[in-house]
C-alpha positions in Angstrom: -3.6 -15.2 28.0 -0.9 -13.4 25.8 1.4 -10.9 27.3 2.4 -7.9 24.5 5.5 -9.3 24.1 3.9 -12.5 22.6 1.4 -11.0 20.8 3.5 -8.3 19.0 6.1 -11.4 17.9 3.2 -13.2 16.3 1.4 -9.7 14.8 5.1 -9.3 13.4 6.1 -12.7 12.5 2.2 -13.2 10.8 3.3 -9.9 9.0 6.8 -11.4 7.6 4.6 -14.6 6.3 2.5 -12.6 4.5 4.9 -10.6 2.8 6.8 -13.7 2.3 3.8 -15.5 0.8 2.5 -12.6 -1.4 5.9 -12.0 -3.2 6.3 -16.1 -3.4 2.9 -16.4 -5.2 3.7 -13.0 -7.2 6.9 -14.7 -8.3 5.8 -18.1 -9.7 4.3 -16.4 -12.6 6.1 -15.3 -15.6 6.2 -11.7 -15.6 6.4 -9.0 -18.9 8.5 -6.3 -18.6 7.9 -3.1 -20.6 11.1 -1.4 -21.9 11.0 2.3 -22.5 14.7 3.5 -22.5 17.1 6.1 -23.6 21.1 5.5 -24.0 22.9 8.4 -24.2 25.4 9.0 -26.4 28.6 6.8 -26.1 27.1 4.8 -23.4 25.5 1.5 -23.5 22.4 -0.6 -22.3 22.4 -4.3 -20.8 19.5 -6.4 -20.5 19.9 -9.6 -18.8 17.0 -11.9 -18.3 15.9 -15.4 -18.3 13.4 -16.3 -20.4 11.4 -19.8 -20.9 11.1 -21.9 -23.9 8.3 -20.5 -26.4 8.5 -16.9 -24.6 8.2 -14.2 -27.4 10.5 -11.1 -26.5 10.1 -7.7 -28.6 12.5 -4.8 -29.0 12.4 -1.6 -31.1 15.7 0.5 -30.9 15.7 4.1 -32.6 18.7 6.3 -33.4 21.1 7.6 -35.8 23.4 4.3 -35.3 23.9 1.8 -32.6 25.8 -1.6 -32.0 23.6 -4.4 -30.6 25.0 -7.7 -29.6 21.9 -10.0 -28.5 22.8 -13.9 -27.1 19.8 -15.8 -26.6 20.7 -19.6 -25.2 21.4 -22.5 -27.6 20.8 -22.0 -31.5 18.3 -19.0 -30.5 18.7 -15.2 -32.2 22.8 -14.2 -31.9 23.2 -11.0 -33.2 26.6 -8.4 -32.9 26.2 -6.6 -35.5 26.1 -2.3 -36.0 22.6 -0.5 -37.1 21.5 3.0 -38.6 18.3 4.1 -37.9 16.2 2.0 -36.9 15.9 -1.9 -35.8 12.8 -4.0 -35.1 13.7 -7.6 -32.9 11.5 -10.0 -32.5 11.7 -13.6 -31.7 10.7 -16.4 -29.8 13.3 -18.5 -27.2 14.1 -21.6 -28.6 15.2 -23.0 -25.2 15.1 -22.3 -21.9 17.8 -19.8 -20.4 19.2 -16.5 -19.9 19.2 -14.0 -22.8 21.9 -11.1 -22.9 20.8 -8.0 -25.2 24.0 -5.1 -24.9 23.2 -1.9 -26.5 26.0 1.0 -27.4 25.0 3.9 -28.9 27.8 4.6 -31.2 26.0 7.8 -33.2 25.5 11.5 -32.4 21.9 11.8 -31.1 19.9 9.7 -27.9 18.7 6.2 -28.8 15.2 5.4 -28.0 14.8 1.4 -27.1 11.4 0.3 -26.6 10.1 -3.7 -26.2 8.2 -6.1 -24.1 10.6 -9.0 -22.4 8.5 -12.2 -20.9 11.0 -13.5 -18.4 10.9 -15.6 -15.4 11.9 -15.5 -12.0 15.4 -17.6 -10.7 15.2 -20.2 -8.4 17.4 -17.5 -6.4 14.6 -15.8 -5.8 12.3 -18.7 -5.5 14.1 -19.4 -2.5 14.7 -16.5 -1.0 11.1 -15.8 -0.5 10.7 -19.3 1.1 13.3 -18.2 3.8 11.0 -15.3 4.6 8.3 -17.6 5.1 10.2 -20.1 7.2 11.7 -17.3 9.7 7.8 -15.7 9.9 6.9 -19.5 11.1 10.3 -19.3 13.7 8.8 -15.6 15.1 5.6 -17.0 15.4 6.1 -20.3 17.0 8.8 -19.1 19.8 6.5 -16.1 20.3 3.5 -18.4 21.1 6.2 -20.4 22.8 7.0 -18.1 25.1 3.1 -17.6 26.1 2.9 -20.9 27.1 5.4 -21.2 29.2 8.1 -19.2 30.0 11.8 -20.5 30.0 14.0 -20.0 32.6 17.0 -17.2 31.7 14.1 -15.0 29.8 
């Protein structure tokens, strides 16, 4: 039989695995982020993102004018270069890696930035979630530990 001790350190530690195992499975895919954005005047916008090979990534930038200096990894798009108006980027990664997009308003009204970025999740994160897991299994198994026999000092 379980005491309530036991049983509430495997209802949590089953809780902490399946949080664990939800973001994990959320996190293998490649995910598409929606930009809808305003930089205010004389401020500035960084995107930072990592982004696969074939990914295609889309951004619209509105506003009287605007510097934009875009890195994407190896021979990809480079841009640093000032715009008036308006600017439609779109482009496919050549390589895997992380792509930098910095955005300074440099004119008199809001810019409006608008896009869709395909990007992928790190291997930080990748293991992060796996950590999760593994301390849900730790909760769980001294918890049902314990039930079986308990230690002496406890």
């Amino acid at each position: 039989m379980l005491t309530k001790k036991t049983a509430a350190g495997i209802g949590v530690g089953g809780f902490i695995i399946t949080i664990g195992v939800y973001f994990l499975l959320t996190g293998i895919i490649f995910h598409t982020h929606q930009v809808n954005d305003t930089v205010d005047i004389r401020k500035n916008d960084v995107f930072q993102f990592y982004a696969e090979k074939h990914f295609r990534e889309t951004l619209n930038i509105n506003g009287s004018s605007f510097h934009v200096k875009l890195k994407s990894p190896d021979d990809g798009l480079q841009v640093d270069d000032e715009f008036k108006n308006h600017i439609n980027f779109t482009w496919y990664s050549l390589e895997d890696g992380q792509h930098t997009i910095n955005i300074t308003n440099t004119g008199g009204s809001i810019l409006q930035v608008a896009g869709k970025l395909q990007a992928t999740t790190s291997s930080f994160e990748f293991i992060s979630h796996l950590i999760v897991i593994t301390s849900g299994v730790i909760i769980v198994g001294l918890s049902a530990a314990f039930s079986i026999r308990k230690p002496r000092g406890f």
